[in-house]
N, C-alpha and C positions, 0 to 999 in steps of 0.2 A: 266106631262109626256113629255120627251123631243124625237124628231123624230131623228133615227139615220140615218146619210150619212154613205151610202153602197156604198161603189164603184165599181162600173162594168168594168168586162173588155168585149173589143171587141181583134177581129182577127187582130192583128200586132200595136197595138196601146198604146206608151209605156205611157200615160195620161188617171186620170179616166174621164167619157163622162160627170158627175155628176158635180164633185167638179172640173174638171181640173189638179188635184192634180198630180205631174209627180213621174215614178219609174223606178230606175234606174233599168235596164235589162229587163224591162217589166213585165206583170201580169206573173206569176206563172202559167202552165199548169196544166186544171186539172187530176186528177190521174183517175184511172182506177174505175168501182162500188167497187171492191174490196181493192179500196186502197191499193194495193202493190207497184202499181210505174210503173209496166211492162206495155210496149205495150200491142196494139191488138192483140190476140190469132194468129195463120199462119193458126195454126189444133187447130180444136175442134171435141173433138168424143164422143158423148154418147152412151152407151150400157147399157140394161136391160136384167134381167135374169129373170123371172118369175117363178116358176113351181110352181103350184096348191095344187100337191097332197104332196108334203114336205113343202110346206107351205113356199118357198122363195119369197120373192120381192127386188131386189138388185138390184144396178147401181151401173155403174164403168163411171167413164169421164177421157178422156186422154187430154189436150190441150197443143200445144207448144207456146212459150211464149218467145220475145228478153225481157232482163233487160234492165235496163239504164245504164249500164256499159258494153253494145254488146254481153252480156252472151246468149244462149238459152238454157230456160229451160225447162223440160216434168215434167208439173204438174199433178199428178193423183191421183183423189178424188173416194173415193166408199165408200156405207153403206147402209142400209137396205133402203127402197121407203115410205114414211110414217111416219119412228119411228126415234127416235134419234137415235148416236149413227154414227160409221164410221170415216171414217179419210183422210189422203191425205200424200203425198210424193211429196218430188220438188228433180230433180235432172237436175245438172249445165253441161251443154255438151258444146264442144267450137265451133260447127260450127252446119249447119239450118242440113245440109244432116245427122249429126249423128243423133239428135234429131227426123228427122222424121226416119229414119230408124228402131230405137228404139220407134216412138210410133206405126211402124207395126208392130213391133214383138207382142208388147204388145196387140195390137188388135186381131193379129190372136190367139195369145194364149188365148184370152178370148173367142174370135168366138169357139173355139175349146172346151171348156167349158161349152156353150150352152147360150151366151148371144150375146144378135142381138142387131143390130145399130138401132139405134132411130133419126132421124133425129131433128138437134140441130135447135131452133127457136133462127133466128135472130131477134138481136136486133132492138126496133124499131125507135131510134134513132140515 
């Protein structure tokens, strides 16, 4: 069994700390958990809808989101709490203020609906 050289990168260091080995433009940044590319959310919004006696359990998430090309986008994920099933929408807006503008609308239309904000757990790294 032969041991593989992994090479590490550190914060601004365009050489691995391992093998020495140099790279032109530096290590590669990593992406997002979600591997899409985009930045750190600006807005993140969770809501849940419960009701008992119809027997719903749903969640809708709103979060705003710059590309790597200065786009900002209003990601918005919902689907049952539990079961498979649900989906998402990305829509590309050119500036931060449309974007959040549009994810109040979207909020309050869901507030109006009968689903409350749940406080989003940061990350803990």
């Amino acid at each position: 069994m032969t041991a593989v050289n992994r090479c590490r990168q550190a914060e601004g260091v365009d050489s691995c700390q391992l093998c020495g080995r140099r790279v032109e433009g530096g290590f590669p940044r990593p992406r997002d958990a979600l591997g899409s590319g985009t930045r750190e959310a600006t807005v993140q919004i969770r809501l849940e809808k419960i009701n008992h006696i119809r027997r719903q359990r749903r969640f809708y998430e709103i979060s705003v989101t710059q590309t790597l090309f200065g786009e900002w986008c209003l990601v918005r994920r919902w689907g049952p709490i539990g079961r498979a099933g649900g989906g998402s929408l990305t829509i590309y807006l050119a500036t931060l203020a449309e974007a959040e503008a549009a994810c109040e609308r979207l909020k309050a239309l869901k507030l109006r609906r009968g689903y409350a904000v749940i406080p989003v757990q940061l990350p803990l790294f």
